[in-house]
Residue frames as a rotation matrix with the C-alpha (Angstrom) as fourth column:
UNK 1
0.584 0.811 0.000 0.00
0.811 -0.584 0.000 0.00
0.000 0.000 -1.000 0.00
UNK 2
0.205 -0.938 0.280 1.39
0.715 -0.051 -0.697 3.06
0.668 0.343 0.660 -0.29
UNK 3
-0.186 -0.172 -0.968 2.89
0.959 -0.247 -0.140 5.67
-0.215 -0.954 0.210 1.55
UNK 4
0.504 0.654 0.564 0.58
0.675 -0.706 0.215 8.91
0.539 0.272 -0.797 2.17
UNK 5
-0.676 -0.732 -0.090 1.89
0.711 -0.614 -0.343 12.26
0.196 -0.296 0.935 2.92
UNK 6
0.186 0.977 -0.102 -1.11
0.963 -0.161 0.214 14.63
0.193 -0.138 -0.971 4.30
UNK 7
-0.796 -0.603 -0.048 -0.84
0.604 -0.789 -0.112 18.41
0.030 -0.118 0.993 4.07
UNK 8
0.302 0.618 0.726 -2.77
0.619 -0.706 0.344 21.03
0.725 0.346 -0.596 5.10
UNK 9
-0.027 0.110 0.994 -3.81
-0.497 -0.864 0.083 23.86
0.867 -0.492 0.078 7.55
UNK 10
-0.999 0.033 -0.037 -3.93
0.044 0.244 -0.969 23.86
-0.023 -0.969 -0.246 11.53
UNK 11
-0.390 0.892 -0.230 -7.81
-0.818 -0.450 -0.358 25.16
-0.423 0.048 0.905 10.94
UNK 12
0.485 0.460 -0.743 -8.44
-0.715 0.698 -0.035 21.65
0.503 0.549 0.668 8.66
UNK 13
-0.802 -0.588 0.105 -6.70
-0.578 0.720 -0.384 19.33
0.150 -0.369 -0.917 11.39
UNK 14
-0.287 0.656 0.698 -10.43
-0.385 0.588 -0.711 17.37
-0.877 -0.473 0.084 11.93
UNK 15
0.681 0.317 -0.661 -10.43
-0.696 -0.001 -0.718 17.15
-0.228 0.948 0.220 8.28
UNK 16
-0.105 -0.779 -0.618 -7.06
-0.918 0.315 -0.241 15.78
0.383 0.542 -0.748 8.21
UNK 17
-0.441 -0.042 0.897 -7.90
-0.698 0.645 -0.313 13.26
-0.565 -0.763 -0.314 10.93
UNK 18
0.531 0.847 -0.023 -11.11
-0.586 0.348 -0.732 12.18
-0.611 0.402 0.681 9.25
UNK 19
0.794 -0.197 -0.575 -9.33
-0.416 0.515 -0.750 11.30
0.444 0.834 0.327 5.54
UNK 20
-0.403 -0.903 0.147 -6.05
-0.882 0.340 -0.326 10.12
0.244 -0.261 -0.934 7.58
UNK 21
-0.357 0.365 0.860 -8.18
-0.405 0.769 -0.494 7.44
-0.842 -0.524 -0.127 9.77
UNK 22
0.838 0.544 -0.039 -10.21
-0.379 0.530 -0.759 6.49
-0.392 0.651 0.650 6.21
UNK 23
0.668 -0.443 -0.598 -7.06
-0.681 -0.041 -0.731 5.96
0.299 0.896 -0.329 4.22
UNK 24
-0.690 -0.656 0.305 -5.11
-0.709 0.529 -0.466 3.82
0.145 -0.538 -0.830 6.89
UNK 25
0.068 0.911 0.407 -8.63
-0.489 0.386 -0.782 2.11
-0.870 -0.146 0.471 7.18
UNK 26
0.893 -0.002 -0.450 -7.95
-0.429 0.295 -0.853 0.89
0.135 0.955 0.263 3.19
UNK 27
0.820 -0.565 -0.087 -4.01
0.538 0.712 0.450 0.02
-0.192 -0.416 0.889 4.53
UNK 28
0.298 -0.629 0.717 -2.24
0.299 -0.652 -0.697 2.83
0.906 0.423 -0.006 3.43
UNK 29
0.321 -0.082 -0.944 0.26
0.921 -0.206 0.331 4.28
-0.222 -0.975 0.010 5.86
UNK 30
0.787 0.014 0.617 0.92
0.133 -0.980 -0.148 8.04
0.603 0.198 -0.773 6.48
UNK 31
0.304 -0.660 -0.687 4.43
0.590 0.697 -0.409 9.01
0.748 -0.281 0.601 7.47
UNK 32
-0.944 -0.328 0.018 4.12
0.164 -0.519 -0.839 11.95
0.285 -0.789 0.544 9.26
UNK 33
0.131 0.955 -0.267 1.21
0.843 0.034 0.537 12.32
0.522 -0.295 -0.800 11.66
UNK 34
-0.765 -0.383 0.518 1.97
0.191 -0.903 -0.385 16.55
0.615 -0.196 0.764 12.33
UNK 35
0.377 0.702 0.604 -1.67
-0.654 -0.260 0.711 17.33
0.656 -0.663 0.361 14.07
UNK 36
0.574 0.607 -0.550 -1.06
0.486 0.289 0.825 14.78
0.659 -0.741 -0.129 16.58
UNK 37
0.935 0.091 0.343 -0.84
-0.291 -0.354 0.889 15.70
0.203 -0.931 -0.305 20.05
UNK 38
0.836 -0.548 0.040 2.45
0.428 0.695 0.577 13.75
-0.344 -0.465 0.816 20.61
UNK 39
0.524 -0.480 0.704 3.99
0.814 0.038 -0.579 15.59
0.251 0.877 0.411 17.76
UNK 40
-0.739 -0.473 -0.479 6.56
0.540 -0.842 -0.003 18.52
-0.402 -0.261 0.878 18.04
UNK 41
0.154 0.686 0.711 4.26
0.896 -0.400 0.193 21.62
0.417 0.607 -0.676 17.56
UNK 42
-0.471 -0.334 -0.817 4.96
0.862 -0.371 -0.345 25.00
-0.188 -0.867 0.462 18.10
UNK 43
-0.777 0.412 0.475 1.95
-0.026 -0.776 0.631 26.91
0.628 0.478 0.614 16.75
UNK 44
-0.380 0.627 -0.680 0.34
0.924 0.226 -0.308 26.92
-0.039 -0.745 -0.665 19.97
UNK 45
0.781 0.596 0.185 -1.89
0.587 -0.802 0.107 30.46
0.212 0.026 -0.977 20.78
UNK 46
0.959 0.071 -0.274 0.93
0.183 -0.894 0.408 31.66
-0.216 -0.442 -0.871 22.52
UNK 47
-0.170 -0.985 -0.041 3.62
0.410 -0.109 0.905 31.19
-0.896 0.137 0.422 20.26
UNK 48
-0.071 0.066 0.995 2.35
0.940 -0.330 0.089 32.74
0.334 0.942 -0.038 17.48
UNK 49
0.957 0.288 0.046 2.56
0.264 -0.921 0.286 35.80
0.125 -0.262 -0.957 18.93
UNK 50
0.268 -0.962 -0.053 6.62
0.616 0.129 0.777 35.13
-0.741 -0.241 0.627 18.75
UNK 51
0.479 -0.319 -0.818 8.50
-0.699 -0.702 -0.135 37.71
-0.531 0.637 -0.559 16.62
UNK 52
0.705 -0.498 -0.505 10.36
-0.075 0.656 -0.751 35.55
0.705 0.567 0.425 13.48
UNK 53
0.009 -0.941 -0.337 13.20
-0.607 0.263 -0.750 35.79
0.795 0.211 -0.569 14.95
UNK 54
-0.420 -0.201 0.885 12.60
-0.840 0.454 -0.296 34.26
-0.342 -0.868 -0.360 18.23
UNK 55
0.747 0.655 -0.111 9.88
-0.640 0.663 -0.388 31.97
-0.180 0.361 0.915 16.24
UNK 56
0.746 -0.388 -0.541 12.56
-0.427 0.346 -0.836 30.46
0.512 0.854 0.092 14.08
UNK 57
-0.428 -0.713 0.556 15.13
-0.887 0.212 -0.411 30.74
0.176 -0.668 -0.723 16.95
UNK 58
0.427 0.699 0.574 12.73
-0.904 0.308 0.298 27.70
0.031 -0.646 0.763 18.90
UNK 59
-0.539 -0.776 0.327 14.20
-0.781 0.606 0.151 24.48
-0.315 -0.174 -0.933 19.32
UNK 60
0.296 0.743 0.600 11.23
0.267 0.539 -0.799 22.87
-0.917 0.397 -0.038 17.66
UNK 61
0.572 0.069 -0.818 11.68
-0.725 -0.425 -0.543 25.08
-0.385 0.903 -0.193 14.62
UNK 62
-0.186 -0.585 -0.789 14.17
-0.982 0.113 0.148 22.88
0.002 0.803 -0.596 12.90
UNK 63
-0.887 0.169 0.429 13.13
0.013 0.939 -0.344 19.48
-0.461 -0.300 -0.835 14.56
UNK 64
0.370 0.921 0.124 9.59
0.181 0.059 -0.982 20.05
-0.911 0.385 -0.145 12.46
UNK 65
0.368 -0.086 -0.926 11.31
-0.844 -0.450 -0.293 20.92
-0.391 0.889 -0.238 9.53
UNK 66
-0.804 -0.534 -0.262 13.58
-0.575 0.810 0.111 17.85
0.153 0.240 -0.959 9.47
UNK 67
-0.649 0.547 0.529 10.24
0.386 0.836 -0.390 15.56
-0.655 -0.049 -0.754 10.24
UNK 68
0.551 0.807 -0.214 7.80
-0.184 -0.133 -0.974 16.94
-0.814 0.576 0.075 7.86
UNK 69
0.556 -0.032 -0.831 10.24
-0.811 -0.239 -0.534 16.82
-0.182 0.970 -0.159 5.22
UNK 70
-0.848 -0.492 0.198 11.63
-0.501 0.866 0.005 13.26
-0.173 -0.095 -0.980 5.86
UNK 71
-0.125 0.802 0.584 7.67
0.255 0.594 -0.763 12.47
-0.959 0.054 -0.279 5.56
UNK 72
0.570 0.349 -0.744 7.51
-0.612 -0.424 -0.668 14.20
-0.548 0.836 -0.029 2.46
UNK 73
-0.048 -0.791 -0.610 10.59
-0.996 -0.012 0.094 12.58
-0.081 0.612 -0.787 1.16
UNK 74
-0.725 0.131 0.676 8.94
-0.221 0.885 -0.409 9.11
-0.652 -0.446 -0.613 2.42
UNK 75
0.006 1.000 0.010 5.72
-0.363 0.011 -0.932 9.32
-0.932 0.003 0.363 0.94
UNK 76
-0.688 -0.353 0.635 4.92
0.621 0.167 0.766 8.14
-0.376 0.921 0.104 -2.59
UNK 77
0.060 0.942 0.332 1.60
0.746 -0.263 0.612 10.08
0.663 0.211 -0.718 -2.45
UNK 78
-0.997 0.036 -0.063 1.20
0.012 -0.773 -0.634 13.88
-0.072 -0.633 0.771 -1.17
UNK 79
-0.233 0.945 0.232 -2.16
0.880 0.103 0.464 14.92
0.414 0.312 -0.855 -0.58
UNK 80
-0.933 0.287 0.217 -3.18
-0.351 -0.862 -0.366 18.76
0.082 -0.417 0.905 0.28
UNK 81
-0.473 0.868 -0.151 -6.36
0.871 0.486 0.067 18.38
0.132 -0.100 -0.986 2.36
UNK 82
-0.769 0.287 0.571 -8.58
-0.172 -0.954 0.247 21.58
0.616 0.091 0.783 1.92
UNK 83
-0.544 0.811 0.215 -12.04
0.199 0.373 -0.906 22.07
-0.815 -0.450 -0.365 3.18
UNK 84
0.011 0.928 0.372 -15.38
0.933 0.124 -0.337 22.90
-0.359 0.350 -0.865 2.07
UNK 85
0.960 0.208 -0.190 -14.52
0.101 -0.884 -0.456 26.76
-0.262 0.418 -0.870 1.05
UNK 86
0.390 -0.803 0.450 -11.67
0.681 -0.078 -0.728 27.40
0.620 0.591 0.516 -1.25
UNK 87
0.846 -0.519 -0.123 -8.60
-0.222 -0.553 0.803 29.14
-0.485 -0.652 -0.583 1.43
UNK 88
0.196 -0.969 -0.147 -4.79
-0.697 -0.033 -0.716 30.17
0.690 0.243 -0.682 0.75
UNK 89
0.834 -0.433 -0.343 -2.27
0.552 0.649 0.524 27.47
-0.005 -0.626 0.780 2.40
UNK 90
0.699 -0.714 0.051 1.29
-0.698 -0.695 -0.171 28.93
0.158 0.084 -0.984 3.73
UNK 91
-0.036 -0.895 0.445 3.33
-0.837 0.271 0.476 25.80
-0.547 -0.355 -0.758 4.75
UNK 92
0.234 0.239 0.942 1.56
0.076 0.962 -0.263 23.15
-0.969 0.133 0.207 3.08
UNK 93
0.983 -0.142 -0.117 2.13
-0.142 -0.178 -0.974 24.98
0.117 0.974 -0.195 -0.81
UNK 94
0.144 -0.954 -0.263 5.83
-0.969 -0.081 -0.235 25.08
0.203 0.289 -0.936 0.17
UNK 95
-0.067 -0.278 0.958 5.33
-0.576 0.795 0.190 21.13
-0.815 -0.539 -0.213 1.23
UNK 96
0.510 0.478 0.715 3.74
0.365 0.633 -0.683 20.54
-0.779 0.609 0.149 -1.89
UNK 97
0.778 -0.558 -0.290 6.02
-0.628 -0.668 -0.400 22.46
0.030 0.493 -0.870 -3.71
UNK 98
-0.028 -0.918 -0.395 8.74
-1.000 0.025 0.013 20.10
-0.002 0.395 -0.919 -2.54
UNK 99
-0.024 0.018 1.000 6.99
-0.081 0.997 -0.019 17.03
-0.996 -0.081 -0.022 -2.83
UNK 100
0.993 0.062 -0.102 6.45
-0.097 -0.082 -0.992 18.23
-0.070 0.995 -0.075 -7.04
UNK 101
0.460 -0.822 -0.337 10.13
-0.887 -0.404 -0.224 18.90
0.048 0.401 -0.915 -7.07
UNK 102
-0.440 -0.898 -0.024 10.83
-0.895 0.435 0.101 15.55
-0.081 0.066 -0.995 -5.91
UNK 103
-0.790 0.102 -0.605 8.11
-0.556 0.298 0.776 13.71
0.259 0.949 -0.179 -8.28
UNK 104
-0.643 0.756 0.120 5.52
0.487 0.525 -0.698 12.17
-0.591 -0.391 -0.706 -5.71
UNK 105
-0.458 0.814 0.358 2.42
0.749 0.137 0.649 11.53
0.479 0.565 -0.672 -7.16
UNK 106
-0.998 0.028 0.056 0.23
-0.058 -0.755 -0.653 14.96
0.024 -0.655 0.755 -6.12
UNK 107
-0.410 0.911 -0.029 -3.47
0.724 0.345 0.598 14.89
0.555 0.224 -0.801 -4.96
UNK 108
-0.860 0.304 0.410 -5.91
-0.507 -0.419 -0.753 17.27
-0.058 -0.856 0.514 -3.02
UNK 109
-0.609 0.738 -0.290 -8.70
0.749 0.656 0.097 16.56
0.262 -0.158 -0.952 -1.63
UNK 110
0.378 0.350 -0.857 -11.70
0.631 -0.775 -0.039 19.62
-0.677 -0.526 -0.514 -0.78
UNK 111
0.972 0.230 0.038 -11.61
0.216 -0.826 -0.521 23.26
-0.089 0.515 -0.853 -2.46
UNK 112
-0.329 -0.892 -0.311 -8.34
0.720 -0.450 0.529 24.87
-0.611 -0.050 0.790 -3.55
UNK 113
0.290 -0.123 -0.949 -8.28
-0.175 -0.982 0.074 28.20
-0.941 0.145 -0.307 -4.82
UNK 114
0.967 -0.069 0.247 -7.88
0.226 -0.222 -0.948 29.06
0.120 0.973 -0.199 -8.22
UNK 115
0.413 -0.787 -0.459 -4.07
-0.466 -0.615 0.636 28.64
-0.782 -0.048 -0.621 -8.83
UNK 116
0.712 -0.141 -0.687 -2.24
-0.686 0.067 -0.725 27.74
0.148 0.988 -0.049 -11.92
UNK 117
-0.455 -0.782 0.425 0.39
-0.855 0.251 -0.454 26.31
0.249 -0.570 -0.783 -9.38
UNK 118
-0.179 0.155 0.972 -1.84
-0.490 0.842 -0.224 23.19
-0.853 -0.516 -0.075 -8.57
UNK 119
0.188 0.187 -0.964 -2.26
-0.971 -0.111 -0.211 22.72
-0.147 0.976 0.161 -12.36
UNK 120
-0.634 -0.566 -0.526 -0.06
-0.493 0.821 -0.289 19.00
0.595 0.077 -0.800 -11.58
UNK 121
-0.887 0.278 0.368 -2.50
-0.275 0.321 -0.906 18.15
-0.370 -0.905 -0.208 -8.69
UNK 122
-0.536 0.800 -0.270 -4.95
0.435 0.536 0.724 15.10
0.723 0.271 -0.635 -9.24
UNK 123
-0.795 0.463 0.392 -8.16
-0.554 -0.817 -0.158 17.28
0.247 -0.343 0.906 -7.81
UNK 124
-0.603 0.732 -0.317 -10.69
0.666 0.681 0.304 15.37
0.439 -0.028 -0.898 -5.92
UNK 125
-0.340 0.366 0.866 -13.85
-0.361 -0.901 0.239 16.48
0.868 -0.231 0.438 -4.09
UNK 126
0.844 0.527 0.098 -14.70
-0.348 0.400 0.848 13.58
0.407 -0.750 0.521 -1.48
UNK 127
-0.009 -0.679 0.734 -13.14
-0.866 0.372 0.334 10.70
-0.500 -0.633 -0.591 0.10
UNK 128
0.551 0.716 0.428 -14.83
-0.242 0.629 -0.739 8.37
-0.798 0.304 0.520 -2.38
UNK 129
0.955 -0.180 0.237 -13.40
0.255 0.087 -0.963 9.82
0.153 0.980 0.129 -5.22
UNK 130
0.290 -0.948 0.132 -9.70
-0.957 -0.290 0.022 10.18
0.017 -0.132 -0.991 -3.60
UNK 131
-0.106 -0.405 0.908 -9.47
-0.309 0.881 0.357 6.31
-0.945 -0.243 -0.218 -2.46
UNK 132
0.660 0.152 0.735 -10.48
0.465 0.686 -0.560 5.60
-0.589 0.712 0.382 -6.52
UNK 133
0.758 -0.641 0.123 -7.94
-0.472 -0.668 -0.575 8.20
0.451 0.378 -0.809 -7.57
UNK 134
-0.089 -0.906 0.414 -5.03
-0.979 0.157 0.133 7.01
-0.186 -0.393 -0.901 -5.68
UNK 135
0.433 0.160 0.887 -6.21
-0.063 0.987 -0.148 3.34
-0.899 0.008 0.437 -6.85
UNK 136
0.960 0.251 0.121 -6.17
0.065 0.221 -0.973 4.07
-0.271 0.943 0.196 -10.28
UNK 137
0.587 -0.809 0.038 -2.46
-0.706 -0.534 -0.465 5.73
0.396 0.246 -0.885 -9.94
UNK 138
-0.297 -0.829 0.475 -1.08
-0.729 0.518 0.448 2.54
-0.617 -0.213 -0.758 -8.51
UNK 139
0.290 -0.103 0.952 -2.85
0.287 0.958 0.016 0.45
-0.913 0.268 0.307 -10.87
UNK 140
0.643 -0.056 0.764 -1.81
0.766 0.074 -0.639 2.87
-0.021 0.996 0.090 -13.77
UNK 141
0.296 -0.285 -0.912 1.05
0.354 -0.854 0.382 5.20
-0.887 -0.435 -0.151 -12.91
UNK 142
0.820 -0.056 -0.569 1.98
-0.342 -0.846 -0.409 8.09
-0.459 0.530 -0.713 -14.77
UNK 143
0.093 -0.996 -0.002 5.48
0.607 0.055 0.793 7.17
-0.789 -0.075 0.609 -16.92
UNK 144
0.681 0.059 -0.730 6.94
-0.260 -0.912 -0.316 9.96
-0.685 0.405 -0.606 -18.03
UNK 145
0.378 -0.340 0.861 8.38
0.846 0.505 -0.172 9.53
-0.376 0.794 0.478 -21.97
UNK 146
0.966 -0.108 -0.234 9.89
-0.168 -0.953 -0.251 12.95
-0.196 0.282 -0.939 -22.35
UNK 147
0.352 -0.927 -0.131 13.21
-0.662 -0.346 0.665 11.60
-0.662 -0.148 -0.735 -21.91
UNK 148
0.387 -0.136 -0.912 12.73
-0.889 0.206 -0.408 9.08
0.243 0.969 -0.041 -25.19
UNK 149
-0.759 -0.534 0.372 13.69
-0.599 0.796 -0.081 5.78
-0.253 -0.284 -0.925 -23.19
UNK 150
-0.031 0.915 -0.402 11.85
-0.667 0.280 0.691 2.74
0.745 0.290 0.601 -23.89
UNK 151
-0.693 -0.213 0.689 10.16
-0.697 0.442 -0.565 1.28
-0.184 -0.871 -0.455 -21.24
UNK 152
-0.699 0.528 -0.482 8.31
0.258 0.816 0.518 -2.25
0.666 0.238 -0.707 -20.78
UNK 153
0.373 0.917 0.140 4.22
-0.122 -0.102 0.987 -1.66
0.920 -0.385 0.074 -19.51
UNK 154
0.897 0.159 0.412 4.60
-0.374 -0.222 0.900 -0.88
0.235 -0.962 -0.140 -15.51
UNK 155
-0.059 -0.987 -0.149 8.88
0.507 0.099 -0.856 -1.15
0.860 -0.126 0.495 -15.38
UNK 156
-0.854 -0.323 0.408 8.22
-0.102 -0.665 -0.740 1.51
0.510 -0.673 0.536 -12.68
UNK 157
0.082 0.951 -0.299 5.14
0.200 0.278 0.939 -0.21
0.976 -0.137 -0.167 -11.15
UNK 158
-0.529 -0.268 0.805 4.58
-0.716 -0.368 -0.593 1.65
0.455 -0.890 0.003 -7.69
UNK 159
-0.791 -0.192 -0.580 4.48
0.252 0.763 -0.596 -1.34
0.557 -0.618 -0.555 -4.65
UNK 160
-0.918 0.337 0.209 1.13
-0.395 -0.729 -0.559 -0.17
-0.036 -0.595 0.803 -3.37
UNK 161
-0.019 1.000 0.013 -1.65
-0.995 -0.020 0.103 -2.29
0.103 -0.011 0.995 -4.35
UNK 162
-0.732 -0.666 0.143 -2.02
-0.673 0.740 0.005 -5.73
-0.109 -0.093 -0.990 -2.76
UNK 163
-0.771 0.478 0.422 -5.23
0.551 0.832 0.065 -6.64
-0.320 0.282 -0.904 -3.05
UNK 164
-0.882 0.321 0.346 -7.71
0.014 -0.714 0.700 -4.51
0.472 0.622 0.625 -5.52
UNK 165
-0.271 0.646 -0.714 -10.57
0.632 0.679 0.375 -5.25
0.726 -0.350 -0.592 -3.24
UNK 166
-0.370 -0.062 -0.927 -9.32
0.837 -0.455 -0.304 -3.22
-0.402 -0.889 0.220 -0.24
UNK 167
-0.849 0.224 -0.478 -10.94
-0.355 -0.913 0.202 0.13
-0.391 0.342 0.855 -2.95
């Protein structure tokens, strides 16, 4: 099954729960769980009210950077979870930014804004139609022929469906 990367807002963390618990529910695992409670977090009420520099200064700051992007770099699958009303993201575009740069498959789930920047991003609107989207991409991934190699049908089959049932 494969491995899910989940991005969004602090404001869509019951969202994220929701599609996290459905998608581990199918066998997929997610490699960073940021919302939970256990996790390093340091956007509490009363640190946001830190000036950058002390913000950045924190001793969390870099210990979240190195684990969100070690999940990102894990994952084979990113997913930006929106909600129900199209909103700007501020950490999650630069997550998804460097999950594009470093070729995971890209999905959202919920409203995104009108950007030209998600233009790569497989766009769902439920949970229904994400678990048959992320099927279809392990039972047919993308291979990219720009670079004129020839490849044999699924040479780069992603390790992610084990039984076709579990969608």
């Amino acid at each position: 099954m494969p491995k899910i990367y989940l991005a969004s807002s602090f404001q869509n963390i019951p969202r994220v729960i929701a599609v996290s618990a459905e998608l581990e529910s199918h066998g997929n695992k997610i490699t960073t769980k940021w919302w939970a409670q256990d996790n390093i977090n340091i956007h509490s009420e009363k640190d946001d009210n830190l000036n950058p520099e002390k913000f950045y200064q924190h001793p969390a700051c870099k210990k979240i950077f190195e684990r969100d992007l070690n999940g990102i770099k894990e994952c084979q699958i990113f997913i930006l979870v929106a909600g129900d009303i199209p909103a700007k993201f501020n950490g999650a575009n630069i997550e998804l930014g460097i999950a594009f740069q470093l070729n995971k498959a890209l999905f959202s789930i919920g409203k995104l804004e009108n950007c030209a920047l998600y233009h790569p991003v497989i766009k769902c609107e439920n949970i229904k139609e994400l678990n048959k989207k992320i099927y279809e991409w392990c039972i047919y991934p993308a291979i990219d022929d720009s670079d004129d190699q020839d490849y044999e049908p699924f040479d780069d089959y992603p390790d992610c469906i084990d039984d076709e049932a579990m969608y």
